[in-house]
N, C-alpha and C positions, 0 to 999 in steps of 0.2 A: 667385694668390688665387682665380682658376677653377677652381681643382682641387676635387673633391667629397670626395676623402680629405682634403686641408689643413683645409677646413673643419668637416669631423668631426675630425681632429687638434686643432683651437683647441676642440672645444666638451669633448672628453676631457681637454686643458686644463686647464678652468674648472673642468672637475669635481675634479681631483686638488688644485688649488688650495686649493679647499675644500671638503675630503674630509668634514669631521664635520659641517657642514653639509646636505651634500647625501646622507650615509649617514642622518641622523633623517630629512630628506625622504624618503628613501626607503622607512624604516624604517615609513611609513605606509600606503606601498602593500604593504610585505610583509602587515602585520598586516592590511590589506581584503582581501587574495587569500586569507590562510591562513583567515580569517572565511566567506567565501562559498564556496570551495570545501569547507572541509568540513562548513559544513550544507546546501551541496545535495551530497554523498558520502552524508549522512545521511539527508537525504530520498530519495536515490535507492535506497539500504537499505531503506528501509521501504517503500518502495512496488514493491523486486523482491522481498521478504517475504512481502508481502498478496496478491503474483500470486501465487508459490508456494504459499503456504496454500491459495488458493484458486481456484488452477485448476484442481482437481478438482471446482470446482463450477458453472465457468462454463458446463456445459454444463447446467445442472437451471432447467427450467422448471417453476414451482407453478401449478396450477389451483387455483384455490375457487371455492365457490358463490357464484354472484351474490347480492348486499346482500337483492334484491326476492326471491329464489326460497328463501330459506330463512330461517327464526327466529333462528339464532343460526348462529357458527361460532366453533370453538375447536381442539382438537383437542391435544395436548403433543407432539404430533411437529412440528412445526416451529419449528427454534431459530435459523436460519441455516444457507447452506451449508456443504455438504461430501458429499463422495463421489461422485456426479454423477445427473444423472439427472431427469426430470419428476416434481415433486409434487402432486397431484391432492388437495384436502385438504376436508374437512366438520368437522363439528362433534362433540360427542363421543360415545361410543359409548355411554354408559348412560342412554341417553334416545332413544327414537325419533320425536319430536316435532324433534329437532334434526337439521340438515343434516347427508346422509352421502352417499356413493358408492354406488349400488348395485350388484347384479352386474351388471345389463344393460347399467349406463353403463360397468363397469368393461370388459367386452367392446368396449362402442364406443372406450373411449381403446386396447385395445389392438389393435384394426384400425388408428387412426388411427394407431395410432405406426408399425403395422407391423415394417420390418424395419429399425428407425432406431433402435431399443433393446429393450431386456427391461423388460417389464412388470411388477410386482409390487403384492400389496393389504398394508394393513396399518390391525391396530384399534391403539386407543392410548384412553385416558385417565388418569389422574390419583387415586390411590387412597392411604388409609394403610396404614401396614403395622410390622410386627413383627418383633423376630428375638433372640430371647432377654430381655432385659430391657429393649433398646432399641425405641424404637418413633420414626416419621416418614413420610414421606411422599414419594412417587416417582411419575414417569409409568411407565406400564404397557403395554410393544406386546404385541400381537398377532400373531405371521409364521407363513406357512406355514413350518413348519421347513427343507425343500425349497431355499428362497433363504436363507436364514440366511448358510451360509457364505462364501455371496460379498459378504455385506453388509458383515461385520465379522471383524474378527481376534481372538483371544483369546489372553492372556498366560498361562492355564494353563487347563487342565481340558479338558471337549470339549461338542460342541455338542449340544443335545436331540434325541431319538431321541424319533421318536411324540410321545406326547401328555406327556412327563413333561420332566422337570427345568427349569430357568431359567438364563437368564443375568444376571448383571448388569455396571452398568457399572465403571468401573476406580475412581473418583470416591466413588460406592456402596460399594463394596466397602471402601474406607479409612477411609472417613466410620463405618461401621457394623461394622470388625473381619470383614466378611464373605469367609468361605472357601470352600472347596469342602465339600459337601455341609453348608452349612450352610441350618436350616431359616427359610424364610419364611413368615410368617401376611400375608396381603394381603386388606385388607378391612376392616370393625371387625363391634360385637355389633350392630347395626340388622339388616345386611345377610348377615350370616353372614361366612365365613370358607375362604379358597383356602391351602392350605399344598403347598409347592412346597421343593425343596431343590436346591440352588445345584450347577448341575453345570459351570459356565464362569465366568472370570470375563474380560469385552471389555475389549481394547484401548483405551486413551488416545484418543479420535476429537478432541477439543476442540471446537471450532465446528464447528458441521455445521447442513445446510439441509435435509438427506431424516429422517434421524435422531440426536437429541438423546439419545448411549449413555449418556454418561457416570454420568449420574444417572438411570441407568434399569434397569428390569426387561424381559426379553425372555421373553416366553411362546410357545409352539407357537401358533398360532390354535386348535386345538378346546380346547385348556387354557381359552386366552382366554374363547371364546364361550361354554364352557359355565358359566363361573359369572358373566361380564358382560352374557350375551345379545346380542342383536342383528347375530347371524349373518346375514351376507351385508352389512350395512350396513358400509359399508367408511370409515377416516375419512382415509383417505389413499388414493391410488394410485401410487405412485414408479416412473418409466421411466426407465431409465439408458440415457443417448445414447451411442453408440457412435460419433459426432461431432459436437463444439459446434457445427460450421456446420450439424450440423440442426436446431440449435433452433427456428429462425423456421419453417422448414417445418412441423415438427412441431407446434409451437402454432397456426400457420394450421390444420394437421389438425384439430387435435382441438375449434377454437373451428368448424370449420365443418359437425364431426359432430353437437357436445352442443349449437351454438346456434344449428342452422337454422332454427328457428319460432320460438324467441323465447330470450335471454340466460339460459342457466342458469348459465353458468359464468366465473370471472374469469382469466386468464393472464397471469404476469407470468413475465419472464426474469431467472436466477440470473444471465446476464453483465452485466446493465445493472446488476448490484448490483455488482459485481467493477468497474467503470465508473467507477462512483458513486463506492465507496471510492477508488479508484485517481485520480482528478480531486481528491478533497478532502485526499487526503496533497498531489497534484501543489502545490494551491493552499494550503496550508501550507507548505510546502517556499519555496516562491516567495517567500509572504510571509517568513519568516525569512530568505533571503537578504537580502530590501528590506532588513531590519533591518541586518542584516550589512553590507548597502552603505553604510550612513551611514558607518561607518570610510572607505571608500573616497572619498566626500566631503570627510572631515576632511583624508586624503592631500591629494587635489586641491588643498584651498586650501592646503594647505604646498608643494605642487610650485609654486602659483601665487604665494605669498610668497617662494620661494628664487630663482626666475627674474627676478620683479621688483626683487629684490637683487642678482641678477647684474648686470642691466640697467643700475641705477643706481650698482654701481661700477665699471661697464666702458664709462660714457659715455665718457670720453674716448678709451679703446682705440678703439670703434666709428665716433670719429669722425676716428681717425687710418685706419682700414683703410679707410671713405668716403672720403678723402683721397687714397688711392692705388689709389681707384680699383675696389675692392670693393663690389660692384652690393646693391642692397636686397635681390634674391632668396638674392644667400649670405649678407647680415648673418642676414634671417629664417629660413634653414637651419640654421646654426649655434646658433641657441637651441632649434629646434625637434629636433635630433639632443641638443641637451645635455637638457634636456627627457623626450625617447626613452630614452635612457640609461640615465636616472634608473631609467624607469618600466618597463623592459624587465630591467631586476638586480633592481632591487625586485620585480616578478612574478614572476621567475625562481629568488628563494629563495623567495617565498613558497609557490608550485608547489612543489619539494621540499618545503620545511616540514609542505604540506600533507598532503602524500602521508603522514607519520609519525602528524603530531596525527589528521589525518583518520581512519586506523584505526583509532586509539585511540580518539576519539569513538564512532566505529559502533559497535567490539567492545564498548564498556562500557555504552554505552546500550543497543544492539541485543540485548545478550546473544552475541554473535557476528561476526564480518565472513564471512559465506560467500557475499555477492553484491559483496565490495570489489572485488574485481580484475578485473570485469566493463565492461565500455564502457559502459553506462551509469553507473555511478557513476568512474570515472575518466575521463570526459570532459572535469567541469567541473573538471579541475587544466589543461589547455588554456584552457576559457572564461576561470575567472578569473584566467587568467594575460595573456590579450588583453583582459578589461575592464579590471586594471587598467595596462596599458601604455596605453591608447586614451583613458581618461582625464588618464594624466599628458602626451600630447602636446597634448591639447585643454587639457588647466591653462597649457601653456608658448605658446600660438597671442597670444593676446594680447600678452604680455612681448615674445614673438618679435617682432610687429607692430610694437610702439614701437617698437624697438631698431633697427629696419629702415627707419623714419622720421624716424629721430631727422635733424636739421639738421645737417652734416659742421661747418658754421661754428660752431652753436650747441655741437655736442659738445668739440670742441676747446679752448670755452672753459673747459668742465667741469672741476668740483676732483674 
């Protein structure tokens, strides 16, 4: 009766004994493992998603004018990240009264960045516009042509030469039937009229934090300035970092060039935004598992109602093996393996199980699995395969207890 196999023998036992029994018991921890591991599969998707999206923008730090140093601040270039790089940003371009970049400061951000990224200025504002019978409304950039091509990519046509043609975004282009060399009027009859003809049309960008393509117009800058004015007032300045670890550096630069005498300027980092999102997926994720773990619960009290029913029809057996001589540590082993058992089969399909439903979740919700087979989203078929085994040993501790206490004399008498 000292033997630690014999004793896992009697609790393997108990269990064949009563097989359908202790298979619904079980059948509770399956359904808590396949619950928790595939909504954190799921959250784990979504938040190795939102890196990928956007880890081309964890390296873009935005500068604005501080609240006190200027009247207003707008600008339609900034949508959110993407692509990478510092945005330096004022207010809009058809007003000189409102907050801009100028070239002097644009010079000092690009000492301060130095040889940590590429520098570039850009105007932008918000204008109507026309294109055959259709008419609405779009942000409008300004770029030196010069960087153009390394901004964005185009799905047909080519990028403006000198001072002539436009781009638009993919977005744009579908919304308004617009093609190549199709003609644009930008502006209305107040202020006169820019007509431009569509020589590119950009790539799909979607979220973006330096530039919002989609639903945009891209003009040369002298195209720009000469019928918006305010040449030289810049309403962005965007440095693409040629490494995220120098953002912090880079922002110490530039806040200790532009705000030696007194705070012109505000800096905040595109990675604490990447941060932020990636914490509030983490802390949905979390929650929805909680949710999920109440199955696991529900398990628990049927691992702890099925034990207690062992207990109490195996008083007499227990107080025959007391009898000869079987020590309270193996009574209380023997529940606590039968217990184990349980909760170790039942985790054990529910991990497979998981592994199937789990994909099918991601890919139909996700629109995809291309981060499933990744360590971090097949982790938790391990985790909730050992919460719920850890559980059903802690449901049987109690049962086990009694059963290990129980009085040799008083069990004997047991019906």
């Amino acid at each position: 009766m000292r033997s630690g196999g014999l004793i896992f023998q009697l609790a393997a036992r108990s269990i064949r004994l009563n097989l359908l029994r202790s298979f619904l018991a079980a059948l509770g921890i399956v359904i808590g493992v396949i619950a928790i591991a595939a909504m954190g599969m799921l959250g784990a998707n979504m938040t190795l998603m939102v890196k990928d999206q956007m880890s081309a923008m964890g390296n873009v730090l935005t500068v604005s004018p501080d609240a006190g140093t200027s009247s207003s601040f707008g600008g339609g270039g900034m949508g959110g990240p993407q692509g990478g790089g510092v945005m330096i940003s004022s207010g809009s371009s058809s007003s000189s009264s409102k907050s801009y970049i100028s070239t002097s400061q644009f010079k000092e951000i690009t000492n301060a960045v130095g040889k940590n990224g590429t520098v570039y200025a850009l105007y932008t504002t918000s204008d109507a516009f026309t294109s055959g019978s259709k008419e609405g409304r779009t942000t409008v950039y300004g770029l030196d042509p010069d960087v153009i091509p390394g901004l964005m990519n185009l799905t047909e046509g080519a990028y403006p030469k000198g001072d002539t043609g436009a781009l638009v975004g993919a977005t744009l282009a579908e919304r308004f039937d617009l093609t190549l060399g199709s003609k644009l009027k930008i502006g209305s009859d107040d202020e006169g009229y820019l007509t431009v003809r569509v020589s590119g049309i950009i790539e799909q960008r979607g979220m973006s934090f330096d530039l919002n393509t989609d639903n945009a117009v891209i003009l040369p800058e002298k195209s720009y300035t000469s019928f918006f004015g305010d040449e030289g007032h810049y309403n962005q300045v965007n440095v693409i970092l040629k490494n995220v670890d120098d953002a912090s550096a880079t922002s110490t630069s530039i806040t200790d060039r532009l705000n030696a005498k007194k705070t012109q300027v505000r800096v905040s980092d595109a990675s604490r935004m990447l941060s932020s999102i990636t914490s509030t997926v983490g802390t949905l994720t979390t929650f929805v598992m909680a949710i999920a773990g109440i199955s696991l619960l529900v398990a628990a009290v049927s691992i702890f109602n099925v034990m207690m029913m062992s207990v109490t029809e195996r008083v007499r057996e227990i107080g025959i093996m007391r009898s000869l001589g079987t020590q309270k540590g193996e009574i209380l082993k023997m529940f606590v393996y039968e217990a184990a058992v349980l909760g170790f089969v039942g985790a054990l399909i529910g991990a497979i199980a998981s592994f199937g439903i789990g994909y099918l979740v991601v890919a139909s919700l996700l629109g995809g699995a291309t981060h499933f087979f990744e360590a971090g989203s097949l982790i938790y078929l391990p985790e909730a395969m050992l919460v719920g085994t850890v559980i059903c040993v802690l449901s049987g501790l109690y049962p086990a207890w009694r059963a290990s206490n129980l009085d040799p004399i008083e069990a004997l008498r047991g019906e």
